[in-house]
N, C-alpha and C positions, 0 to 999 in steps of 0.2 A: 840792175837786174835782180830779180827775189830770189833767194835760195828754195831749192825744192826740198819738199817735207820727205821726200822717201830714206833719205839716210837716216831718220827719227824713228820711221815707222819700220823700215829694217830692223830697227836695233831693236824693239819691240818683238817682235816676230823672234828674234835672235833670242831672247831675255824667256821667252814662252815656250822655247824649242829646247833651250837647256833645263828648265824648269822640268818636261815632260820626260825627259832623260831620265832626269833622277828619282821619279817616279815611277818610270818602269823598272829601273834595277831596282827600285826597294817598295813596293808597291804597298806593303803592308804601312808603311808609315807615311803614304799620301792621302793630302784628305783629300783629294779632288777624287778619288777612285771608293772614297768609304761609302756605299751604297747608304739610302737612303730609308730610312727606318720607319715605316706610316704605325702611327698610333692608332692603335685599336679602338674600334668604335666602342664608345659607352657602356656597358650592360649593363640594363638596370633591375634589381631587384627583383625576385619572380615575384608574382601577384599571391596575395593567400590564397588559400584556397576558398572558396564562399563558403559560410558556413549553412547546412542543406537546412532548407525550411521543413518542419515536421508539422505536420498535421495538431489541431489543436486536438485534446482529450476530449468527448461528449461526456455529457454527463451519466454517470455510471451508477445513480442510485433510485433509478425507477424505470420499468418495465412492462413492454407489455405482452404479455407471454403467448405464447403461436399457436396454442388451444386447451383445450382443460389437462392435456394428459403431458404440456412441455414441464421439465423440470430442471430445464440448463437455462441460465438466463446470463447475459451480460457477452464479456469477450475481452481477452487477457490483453495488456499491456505491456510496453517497455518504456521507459525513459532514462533519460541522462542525468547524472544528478550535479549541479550547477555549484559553483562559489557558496563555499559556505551552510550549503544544501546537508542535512541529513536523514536517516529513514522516517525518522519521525515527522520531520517537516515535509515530507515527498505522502507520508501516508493520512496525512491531516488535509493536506493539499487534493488529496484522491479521494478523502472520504471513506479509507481506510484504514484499518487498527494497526498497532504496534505486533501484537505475535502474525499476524497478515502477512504482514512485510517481513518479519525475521524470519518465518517458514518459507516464504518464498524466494529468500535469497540467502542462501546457508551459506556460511563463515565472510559474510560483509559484515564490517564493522557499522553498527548502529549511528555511530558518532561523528565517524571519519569514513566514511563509504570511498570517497576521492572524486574529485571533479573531474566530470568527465565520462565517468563508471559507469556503463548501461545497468540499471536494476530494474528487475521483475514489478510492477504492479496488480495485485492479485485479484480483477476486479469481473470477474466471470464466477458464478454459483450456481450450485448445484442445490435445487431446495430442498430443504429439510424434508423429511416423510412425515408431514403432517396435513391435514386440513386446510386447503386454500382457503381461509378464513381472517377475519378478523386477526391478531398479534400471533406471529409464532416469533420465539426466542430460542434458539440453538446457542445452549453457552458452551459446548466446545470448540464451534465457530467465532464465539464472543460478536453474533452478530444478532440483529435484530430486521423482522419483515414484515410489512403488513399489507396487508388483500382489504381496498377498500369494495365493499357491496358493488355490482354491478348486476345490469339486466342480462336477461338470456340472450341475448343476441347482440348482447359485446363482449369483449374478450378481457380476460381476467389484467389486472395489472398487479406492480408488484412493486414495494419503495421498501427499502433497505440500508440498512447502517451501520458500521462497527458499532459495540457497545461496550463500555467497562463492566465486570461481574464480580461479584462476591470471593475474596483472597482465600487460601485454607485457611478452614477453621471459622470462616463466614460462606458456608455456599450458598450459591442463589436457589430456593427453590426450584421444582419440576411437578409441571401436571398442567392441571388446567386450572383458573380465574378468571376474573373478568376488571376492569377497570370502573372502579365505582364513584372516583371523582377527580377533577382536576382544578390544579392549583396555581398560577401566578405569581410570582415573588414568594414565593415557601418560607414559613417559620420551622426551620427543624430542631424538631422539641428531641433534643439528645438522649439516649436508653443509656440506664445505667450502664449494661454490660459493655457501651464503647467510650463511654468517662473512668469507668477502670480501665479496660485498657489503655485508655491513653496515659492516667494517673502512673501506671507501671511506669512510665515512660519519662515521668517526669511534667506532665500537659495536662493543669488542667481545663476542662473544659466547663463551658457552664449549659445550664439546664436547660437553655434555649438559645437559638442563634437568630439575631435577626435575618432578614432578606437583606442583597447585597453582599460585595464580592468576597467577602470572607464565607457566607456561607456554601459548603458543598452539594446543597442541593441544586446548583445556578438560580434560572432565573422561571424555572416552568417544573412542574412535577405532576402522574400520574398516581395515583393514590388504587391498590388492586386491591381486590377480594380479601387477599392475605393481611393478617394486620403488620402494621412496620414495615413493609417489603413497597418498593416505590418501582418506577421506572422515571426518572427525571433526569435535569441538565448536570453541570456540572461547573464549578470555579477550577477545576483542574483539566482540561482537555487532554493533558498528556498524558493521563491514566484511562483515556480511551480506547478499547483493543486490549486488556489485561485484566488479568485478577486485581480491583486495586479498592472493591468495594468493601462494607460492609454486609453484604447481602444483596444490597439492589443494582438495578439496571441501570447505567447511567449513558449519555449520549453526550458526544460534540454540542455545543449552545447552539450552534446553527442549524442541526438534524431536530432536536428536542422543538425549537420553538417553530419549524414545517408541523411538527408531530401534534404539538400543541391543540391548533388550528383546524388540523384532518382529522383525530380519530376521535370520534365522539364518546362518551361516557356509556358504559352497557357493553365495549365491546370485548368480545372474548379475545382472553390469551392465554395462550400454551406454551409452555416450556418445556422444551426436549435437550436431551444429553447425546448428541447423534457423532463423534468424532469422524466418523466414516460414512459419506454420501455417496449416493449412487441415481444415475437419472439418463435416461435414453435422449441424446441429440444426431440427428439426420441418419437413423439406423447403426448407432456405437451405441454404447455402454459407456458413461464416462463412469470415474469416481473421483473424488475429489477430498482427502485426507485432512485432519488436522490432528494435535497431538491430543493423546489422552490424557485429561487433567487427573494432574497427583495424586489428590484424593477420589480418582475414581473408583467407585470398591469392585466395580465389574472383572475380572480374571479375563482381560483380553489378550494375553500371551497363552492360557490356555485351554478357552473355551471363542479364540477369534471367530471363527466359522459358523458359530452355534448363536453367537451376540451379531454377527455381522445380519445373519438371516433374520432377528429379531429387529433390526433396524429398517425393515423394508415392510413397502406397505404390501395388504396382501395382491394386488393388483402388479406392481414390480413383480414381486419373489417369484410368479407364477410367470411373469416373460422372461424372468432371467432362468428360471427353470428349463425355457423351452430355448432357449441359445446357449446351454450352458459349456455346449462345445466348440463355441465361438471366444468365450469368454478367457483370456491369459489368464489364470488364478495366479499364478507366479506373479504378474506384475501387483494384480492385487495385495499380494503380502509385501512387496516391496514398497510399495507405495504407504501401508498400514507403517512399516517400520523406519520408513523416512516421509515424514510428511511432507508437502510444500504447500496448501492451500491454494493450490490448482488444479479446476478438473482434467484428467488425463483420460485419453480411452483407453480400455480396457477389453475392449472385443475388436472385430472388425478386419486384425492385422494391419490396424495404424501403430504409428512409431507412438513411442513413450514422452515423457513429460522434457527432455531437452528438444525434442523436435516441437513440442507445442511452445516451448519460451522461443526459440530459435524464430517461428512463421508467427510471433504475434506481432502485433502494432504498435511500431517506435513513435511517439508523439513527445507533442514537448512541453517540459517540465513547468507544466503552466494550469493554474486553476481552470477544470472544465466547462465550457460554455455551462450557463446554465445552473452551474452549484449552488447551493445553500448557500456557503461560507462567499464572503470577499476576499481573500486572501491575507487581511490585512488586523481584523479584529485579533483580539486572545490569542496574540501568537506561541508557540513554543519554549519552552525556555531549554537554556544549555543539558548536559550532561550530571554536572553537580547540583546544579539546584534541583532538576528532575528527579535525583535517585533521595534526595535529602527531604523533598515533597511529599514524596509516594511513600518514605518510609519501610517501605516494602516488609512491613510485617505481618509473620504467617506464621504465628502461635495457635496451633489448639487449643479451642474454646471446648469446656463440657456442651455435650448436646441442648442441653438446657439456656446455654447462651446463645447458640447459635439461631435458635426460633426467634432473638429478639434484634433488629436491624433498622435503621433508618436512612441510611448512606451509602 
């Protein structure tokens, strides 16, 4: 007969019944009762955030103006300034100057702006009060424009460009001339008075400089009316936007050799002293400030109001006459006493110049469709080689020196 399996499976049962005993008196130290712990699922990583696509820059240095009587031209800018990015290389990059950029963005460091940094681009003007004609040159704007011919029944254009000008102690002429020749690869035959200068210095210099990148005339030159006095390129781009000449007009290599090519020989140019602009856009009064150069002998602290109205042609002065109680005159001196190199309105009972930075156009930091420059030529150089290039000297010359300039 087989033995049956139940006294086995009792004692089983039995072995399981005592086990569960001693787990309810001390339940804290049964693991049959220690709950069951689920591992949290994964999380991974948030995503960046994308970074937002901004619109490319158009090109910002020709125009075509909205009828004989518009005097706003362009539309202001913002960008971000990138790795390694500074004003200079953001203001080369826009096809605008060096004091451009520093009026428009007060206490940013030139050097170290920070990546990242939204900065003003100043690239909306206010034209000069002069003759839609052939060259005008506004050197307290340190810019340059020209109106090439057009027929009656098309509309004026307008091409524009920072320009370097005449240091103290070399200023660039004012008035009117004309352009009597132009030149290609330039021999600049050196004037005494800047082989002394330089001689003080320790440099000399010799009596002629061939074509080629040592010379600072670049690679194009406009030869004026005036004798010695040029409007040409330059082996320095980084003295574009500044006091940084001898006397003459100088341009970006990539503005100068457009310039080359468009403005034919015979044409008239004008040079005006205007720090303060003023021009009617969609029923405002803008104006649009920059600083008044050092040696200006004008008394604009005080006779501003009496030089402001002599700045205006007589067509303006006689509508801002008839708004004149539209017009904030308070923002106007404020604006005279901090510049920014942005037209602001000034009538209308529109907001001031941080609402116009605030509503302008964030695009990205990128060469504008369509530029002269490729981005890539004559680039920039650092902070010490820039300040150790430029030299930056602003010794007064007897009057007598100053008539004589070639750079």
């Amino acid at each position: 007969m087989m033995r049956s399996p139940l006294p086995s499976l009792t004692n089983s049962f039995a072995a399981l019944a005592v086990a569960l005993a001693a787990c309810v008196s001390g339940l804290a130290g049964c693991s049959l009762f220690h709950p069951v712990v689920a591992q949290p699922p994964a999380v991974s990583a948030p995503a960046a955030p994308l970074k937002p696509v901004l619109p490319k820059p158009a090109v910002t240095d020709r125009f075509v103006l909205e009828s004989d009587a518009s005097d706003v031209v362009g539309y202001v800018q913002r960008t971000v300034i990138g790795k390694e990015d500074t004003l200079p290389d953001v203001a080369r990059r826009f096809d605008v100057g060096y004091e451009e950029m520093l009026l428009a963005n007060p206490g940013v460091d030139p050097w170290l702006p920070g990546v990242g940094r939204e900065v003003v681009v100043p690239t909306q003007f206010v034209l000069p009060a002069a003759p839609h004609e052939g060259v005008v040159v506004n050197v307290a704007a340190m810019r340059i424009f020209y109106y090439p011919p057009h027929k009656k029944d098309e509309r004026q254009q307008v091409f524009t460009h920072p320009i370097g000008i005449g240091k103290v102690g070399w200023r660039t002429p004012e008035g009117s001339t004309k352009i009597v020749s132009r030149q290609k690869d330039p021999v600049w035959v050196v004037p005494k008075s800047v082989r002394d200068e330089h001689a003080e210095d320790g440099e000399i210099l010799p009596d002629k400089v061939p074509a080629g990148p040592d010379n600072p005339l670049g690679q194009y030159a406009f030869r004026l009316g005036w004798p010695s006095y040029l409007i040409h390129g330059t082996n320095k781009p980084y003295g574009v936007g500044m006091r940084s000449s001898h006397g003459c007009m100088r341009l970006y290599p990539e503005d100068i050799a457009v310039f080359f090519d468009q403005i034919p020989i015979g044409t008239k140019v004008t040079v005006v002293n205007q720090p303060y602009l003023f021009g009617w856009r969609e029923g405002a009064l803008y104006m649009q400030a920059y600083a008044v150069m050092e040696d200006d002998s004008r008394d604009w602290a005080r006779n501003r109001k009496h030089l402001l109205d002599r700045l205006l042609s007589p067509k303006l002065r006689q509508r801002i006459a008839d708004h004149d109680r539209e017009i904030d005159w308070q923002r106007v001196g404020e604006l005279a006493h901090a510049p920014r190199a942005v037209p602001v309105p000034v009538s209308g009972g529109r907001d001031g110049v941080d609402a116009v930075v605030a509503q302008s156009l964030l695009v990205d930091d990128s060469v504008p469709v369509g530029s002269n420059w490729d981005g890539k030529s004559e680039l920039l150089v650092d902070e010490k080689t820039f300040r150790n290039l430029l030299g930056e000297r602003a010794k007064p010359l007897p009057v007598s020196q100053t008539q004589a300039s070639s750079q």
